[in-house]
C-alpha positions as CSV (number, residue, x, y, z in Angstrom):
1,X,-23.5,4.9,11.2
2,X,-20.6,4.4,8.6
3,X,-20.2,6.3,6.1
4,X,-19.2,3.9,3.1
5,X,-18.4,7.1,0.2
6,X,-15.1,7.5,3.0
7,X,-13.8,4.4,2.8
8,X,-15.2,2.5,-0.8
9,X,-13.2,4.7,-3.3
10,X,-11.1,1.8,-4.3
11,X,-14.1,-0.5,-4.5
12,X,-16.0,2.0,-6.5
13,X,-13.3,2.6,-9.2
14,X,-13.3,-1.3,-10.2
15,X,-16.9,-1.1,-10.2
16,X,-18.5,-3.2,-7.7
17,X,-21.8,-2.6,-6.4
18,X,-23.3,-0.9,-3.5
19,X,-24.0,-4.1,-1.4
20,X,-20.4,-5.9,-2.4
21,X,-18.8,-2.3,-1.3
22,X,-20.3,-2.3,2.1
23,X,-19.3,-5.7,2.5
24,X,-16.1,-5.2,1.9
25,X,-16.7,-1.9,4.4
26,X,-18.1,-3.8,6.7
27,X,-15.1,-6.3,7.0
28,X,-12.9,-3.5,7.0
29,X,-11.5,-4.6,3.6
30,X,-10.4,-1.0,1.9
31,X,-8.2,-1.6,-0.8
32,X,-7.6,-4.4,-3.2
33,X,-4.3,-5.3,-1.8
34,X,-6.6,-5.7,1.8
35,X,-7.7,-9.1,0.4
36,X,-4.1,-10.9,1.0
37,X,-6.1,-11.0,4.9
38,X,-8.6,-13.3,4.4
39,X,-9.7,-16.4,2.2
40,X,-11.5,-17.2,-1.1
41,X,-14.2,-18.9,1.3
42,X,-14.7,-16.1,4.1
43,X,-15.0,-13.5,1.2
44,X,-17.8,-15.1,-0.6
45,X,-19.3,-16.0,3.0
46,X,-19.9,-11.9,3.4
47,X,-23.5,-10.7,3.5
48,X,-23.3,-8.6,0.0
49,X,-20.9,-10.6,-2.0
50,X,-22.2,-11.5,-5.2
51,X,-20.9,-14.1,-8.4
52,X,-20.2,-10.9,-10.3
53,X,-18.3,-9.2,-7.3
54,X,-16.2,-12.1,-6.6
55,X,-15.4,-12.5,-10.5
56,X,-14.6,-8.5,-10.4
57,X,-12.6,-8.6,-7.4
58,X,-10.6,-12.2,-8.8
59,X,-10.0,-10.4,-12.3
60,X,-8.5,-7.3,-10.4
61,X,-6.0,-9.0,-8.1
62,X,-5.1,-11.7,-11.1
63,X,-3.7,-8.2,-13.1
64,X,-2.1,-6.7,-9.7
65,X,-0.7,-10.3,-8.7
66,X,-2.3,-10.2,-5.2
67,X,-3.5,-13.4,-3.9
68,X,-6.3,-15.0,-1.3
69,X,-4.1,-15.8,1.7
């Protein structure tokens, strides 16, 4: 069994909830700057990933200037 609290600080700071978190876990996605791996489309395709995640997470990279790849 994973245990999220180890690797979901990041997530947790910005806020996200519990099932966006272990999503993000899950895809072994640990930091904000983790998301210039994937697309727009396979992170809203996760099991977890809600509208108000996606807006969260889209916010937080906008201000760090980190993009989808």
């Amino acid at each position: 069994m994973i245990d999220y609290e180890e690797f979901d600080g990041e997530w947790r700071k910005i806020g996200l909830a519990a099932p966006a978190r272990r999503a993000l876990v899950d895809a072994k996605l640990y930091k904000v700057s983790d998301l210039r791996k994937i697309r727009l489309e396979d992170l809203t395709a996760l099991h977890g990933m809600g509208k108000s995640a996606i807006a969260r997470i889209k916010q937080i990279m906008e201000a760090k200037g980190i993009h989808f790849r």
